[in-house]
C-alpha positions as CSV (number, residue, x, y, z in Angstrom):
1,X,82.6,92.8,81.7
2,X,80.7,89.9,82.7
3,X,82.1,87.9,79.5
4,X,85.5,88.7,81.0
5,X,85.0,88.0,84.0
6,X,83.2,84.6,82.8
7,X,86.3,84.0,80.9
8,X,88.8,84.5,83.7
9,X,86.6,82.0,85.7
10,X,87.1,79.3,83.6
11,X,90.8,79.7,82.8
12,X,91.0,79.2,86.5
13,X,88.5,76.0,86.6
14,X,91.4,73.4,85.6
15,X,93.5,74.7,88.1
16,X,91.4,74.6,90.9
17,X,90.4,70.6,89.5
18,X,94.0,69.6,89.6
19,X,94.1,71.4,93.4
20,X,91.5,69.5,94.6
21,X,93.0,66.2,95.3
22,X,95.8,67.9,97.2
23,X,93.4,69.9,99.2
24,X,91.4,66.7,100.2
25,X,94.5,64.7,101.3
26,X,95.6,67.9,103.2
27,X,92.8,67.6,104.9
28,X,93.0,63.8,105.8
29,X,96.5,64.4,107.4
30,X,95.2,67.1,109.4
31,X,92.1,65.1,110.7
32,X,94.2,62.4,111.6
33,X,96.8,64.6,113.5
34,X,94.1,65.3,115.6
35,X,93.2,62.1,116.1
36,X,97.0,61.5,117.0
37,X,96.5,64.0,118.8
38,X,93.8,62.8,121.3
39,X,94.4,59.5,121.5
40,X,98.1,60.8,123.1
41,X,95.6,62.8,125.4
42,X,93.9,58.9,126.7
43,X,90.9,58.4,127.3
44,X,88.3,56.8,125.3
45,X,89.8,53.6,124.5
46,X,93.3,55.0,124.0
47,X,96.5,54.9,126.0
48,X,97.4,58.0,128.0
49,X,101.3,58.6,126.9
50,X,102.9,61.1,129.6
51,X,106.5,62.0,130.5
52,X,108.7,61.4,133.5
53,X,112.0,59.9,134.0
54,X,112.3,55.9,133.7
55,X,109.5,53.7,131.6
56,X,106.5,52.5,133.2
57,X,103.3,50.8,132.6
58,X,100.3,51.4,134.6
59,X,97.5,49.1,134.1
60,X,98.2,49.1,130.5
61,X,95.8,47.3,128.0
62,X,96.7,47.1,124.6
63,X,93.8,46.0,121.6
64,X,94.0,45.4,118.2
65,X,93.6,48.6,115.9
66,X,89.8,48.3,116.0
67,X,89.2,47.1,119.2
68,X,87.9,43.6,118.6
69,X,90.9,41.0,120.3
70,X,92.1,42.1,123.9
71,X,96.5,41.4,123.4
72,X,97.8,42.5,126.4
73,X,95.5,43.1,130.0
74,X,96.4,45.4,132.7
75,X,99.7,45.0,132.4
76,X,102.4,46.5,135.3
77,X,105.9,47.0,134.0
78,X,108.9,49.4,134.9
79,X,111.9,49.7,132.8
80,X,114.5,51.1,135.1
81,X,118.1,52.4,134.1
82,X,119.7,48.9,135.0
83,X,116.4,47.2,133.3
84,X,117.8,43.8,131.1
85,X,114.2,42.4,130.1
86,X,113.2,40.1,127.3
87,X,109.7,40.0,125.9
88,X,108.5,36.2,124.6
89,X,105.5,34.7,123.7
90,X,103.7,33.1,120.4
91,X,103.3,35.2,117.1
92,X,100.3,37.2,117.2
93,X,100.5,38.3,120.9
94,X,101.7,41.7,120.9
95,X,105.1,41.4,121.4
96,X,106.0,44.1,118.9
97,X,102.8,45.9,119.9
98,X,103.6,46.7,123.5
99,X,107.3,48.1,121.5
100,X,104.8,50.3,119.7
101,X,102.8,51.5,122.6
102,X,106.1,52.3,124.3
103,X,107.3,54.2,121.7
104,X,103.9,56.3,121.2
105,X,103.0,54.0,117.7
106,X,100.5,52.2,119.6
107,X,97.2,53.5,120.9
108,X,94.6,51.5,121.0
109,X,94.1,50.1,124.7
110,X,94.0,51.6,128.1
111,X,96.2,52.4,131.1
112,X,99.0,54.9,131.0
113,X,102.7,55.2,129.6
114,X,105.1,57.0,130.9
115,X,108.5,57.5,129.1
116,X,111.3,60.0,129.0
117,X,110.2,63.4,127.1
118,X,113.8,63.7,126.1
119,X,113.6,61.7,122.6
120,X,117.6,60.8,122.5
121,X,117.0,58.9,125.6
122,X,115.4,55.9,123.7
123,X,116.1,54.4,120.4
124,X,114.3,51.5,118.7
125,X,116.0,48.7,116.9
126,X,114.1,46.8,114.5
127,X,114.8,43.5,112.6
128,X,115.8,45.4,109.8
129,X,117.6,48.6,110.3
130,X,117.0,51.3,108.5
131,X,119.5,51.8,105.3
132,X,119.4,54.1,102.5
133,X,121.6,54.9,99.4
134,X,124.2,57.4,100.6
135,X,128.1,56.8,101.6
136,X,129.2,54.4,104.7
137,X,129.9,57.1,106.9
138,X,126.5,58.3,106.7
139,X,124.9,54.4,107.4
140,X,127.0,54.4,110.7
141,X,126.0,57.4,112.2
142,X,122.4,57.8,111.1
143,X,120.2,59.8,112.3
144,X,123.0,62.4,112.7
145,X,123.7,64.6,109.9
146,X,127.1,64.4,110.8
147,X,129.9,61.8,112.3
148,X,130.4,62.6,115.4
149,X,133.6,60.2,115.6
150,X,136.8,60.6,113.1
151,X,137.3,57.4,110.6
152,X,140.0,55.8,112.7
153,X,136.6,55.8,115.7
154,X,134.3,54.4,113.2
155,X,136.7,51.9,111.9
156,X,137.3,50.3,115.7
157,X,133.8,50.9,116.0
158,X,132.5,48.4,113.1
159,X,135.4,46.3,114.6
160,X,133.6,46.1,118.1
161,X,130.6,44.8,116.2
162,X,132.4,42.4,114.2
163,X,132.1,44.0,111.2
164,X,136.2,44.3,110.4
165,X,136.9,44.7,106.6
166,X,133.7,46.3,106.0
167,X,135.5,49.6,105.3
168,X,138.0,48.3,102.9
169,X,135.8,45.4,101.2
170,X,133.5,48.5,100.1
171,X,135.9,51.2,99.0
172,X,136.3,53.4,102.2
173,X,133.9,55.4,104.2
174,X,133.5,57.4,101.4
175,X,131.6,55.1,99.2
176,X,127.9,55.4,98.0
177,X,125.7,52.6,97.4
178,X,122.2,51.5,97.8
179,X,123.2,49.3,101.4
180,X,120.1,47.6,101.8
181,X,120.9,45.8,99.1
182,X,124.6,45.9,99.1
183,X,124.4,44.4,103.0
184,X,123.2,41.2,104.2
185,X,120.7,41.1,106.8
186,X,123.8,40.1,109.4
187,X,125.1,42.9,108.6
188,X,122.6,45.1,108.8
189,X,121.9,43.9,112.2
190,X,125.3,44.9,113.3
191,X,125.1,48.6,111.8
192,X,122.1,48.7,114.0
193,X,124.0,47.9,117.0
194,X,126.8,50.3,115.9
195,X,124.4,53.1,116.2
196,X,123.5,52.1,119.6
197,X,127.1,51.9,121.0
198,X,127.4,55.5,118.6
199,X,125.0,57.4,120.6
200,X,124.5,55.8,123.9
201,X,120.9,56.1,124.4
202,X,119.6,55.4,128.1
203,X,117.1,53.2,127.2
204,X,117.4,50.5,123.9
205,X,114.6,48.3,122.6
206,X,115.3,45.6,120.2
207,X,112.7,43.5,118.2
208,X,114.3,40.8,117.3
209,X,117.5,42.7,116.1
210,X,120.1,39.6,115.8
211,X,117.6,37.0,114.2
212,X,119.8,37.0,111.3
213,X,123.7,36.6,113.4
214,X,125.2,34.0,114.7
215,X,125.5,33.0,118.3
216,X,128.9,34.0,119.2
217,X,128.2,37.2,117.3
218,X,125.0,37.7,119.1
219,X,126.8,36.9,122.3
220,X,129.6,39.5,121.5
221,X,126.8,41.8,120.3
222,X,125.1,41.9,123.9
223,X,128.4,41.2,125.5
224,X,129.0,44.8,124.0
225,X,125.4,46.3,124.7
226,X,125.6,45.3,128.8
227,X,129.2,46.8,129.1
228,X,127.6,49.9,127.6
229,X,125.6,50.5,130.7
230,X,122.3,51.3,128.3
231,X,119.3,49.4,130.0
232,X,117.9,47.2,127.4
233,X,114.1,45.6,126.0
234,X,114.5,42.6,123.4
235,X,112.0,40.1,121.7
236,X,113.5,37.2,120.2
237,X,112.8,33.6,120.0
238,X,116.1,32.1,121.0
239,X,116.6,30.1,123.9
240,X,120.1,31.3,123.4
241,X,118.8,35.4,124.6
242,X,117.9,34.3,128.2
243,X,121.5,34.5,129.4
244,X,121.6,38.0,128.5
245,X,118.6,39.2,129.9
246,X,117.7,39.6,133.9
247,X,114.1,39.0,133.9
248,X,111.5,37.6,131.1
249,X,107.9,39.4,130.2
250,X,105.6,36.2,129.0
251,X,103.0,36.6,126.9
252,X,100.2,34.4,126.9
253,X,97.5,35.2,124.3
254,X,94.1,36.8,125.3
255,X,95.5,39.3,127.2
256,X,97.6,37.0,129.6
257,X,100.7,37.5,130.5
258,X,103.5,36.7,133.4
259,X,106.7,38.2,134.8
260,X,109.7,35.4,135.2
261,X,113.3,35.1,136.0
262,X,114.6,35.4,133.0
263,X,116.9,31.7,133.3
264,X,113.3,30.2,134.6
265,X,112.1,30.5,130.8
266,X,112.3,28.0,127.8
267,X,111.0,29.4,124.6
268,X,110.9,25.8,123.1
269,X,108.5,25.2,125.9
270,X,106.4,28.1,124.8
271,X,106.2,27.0,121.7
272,X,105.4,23.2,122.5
């Protein structure tokens, strides 16, 4: 009996070897859930994230991931439905990081964040929308599972973001293909913005999201965003966005920062 048993202990050995690494990362995720989970929570050197019904920024501090280099200090800030702001500065001084912080990515700092607890209120533009292999449809309405618009909607709607022809140059709304590869960064940009006309969210940030279009398209682009009535965050590093945006969050370095008049602001004088 205790050979069997013996036996049955080692046919199991390999199995619990090969579980192991599994186990171990299983564990990892869960630890840092609950470090997600407190740093949400505020308090010791993390940002307090709670819900209400505009965005705001209490006294908000943002640091680098461990702490060493201050980015942001005690910053005030409230994004309100008819909000048209524009954040510039230098690379490296947390443009994209105060995006993060607003959209719960970013904990490290101080101070408190309040944003809508409804998630379809906001949506986050990046420089590079998200694509993946799949038919056109599916591009255009993304995150949805479903279109929510028939073709002829989604046709005008790729026209309103000056991308006619795209249907028919790539064989219909039907058609599968790898589209970050198959799409130019332009155009990427423009799906982007189609998504944000799509679903209408109250609030729209965009890190640099028409780097890669030309003016008049990037005019038409916000032309299109303002009629929408969504309140709108960029970054950028155009001269050419001011005239689009109502006020201008400057960022300094080492934690400085000021709050202009959008048309008082030259980013070539930043720069210099």
């Amino acid at each position: 009996m205790l050979l069997n048993s013996l036996s049955v202990l080692n046919n199991y050995i390999p199995q619990l070897s090969l579980a192991v690494p599994n186990i171990v990362r299983m564990s990892e995720v869960h630890e840092k859930f609950l470090e997600v989970q407190q740093a949400r929570e505020g308090g010791n050197g993390y940002l307090s994230i709670r819900s209400g019904e505009n965005i705001q920024l209490k006294d908000v501090s943002l640091k680098t991931p461990g702490g060493e280099q201050s980015l942001i200090n005690h910053l005030n800030l409230s994004v309100n439905a008819d909000s048209r702001l524009v954040i510039v500065g230098r690379t490296g001084v947390g443009k994209s990081s105060l995006l993060r912080a607003i959209a719960g990515l970013w904990y490290r700092g101080e101070g408190e964040i309040i944003v809508p607890s409804d998630a379809q209120s906001c949506l986050f533009l990046p420089q590079r929308p998200y694509t993946f292999y799949g038919d056109l449809r599916s591009q255009i309405c993304y995150p949805a599972a479903e279109s929510p618009l028939s073709d002829e909607q989604l046709g005008s709607l790729l026209r309103q973001v000056c991308l006619e022809g795209l249907i028919e140059r790539h064989g219909g709304l039907d058609s599968k293909k790898e589209w970050s590869r198959t799409l130019s960064l332009g155009e990427q940009q423009r799906l982007g913005f189609a998504r944000l006309i799509l679903f209408r969210p109250r609030f729209a940030f965009l890190d640099e999201a028409t780097s890669a279009v030309d003016h008049p398209t990037e005019a038409a682009l916000y032309q299109l965003l303002a009629d929408s009535g969504i309140a709108y965050v960029s970054i950028g590093h155009r001269d050419s966005l001011m005239k689009y945006h109502h006020q201008a969050l400057c960022l300094e370095g080492e934690g400085r920062w000021k709050l202009l008049a959008a048309d008082e602001v030259s980013l070539t004088a930043l720069d210099d």
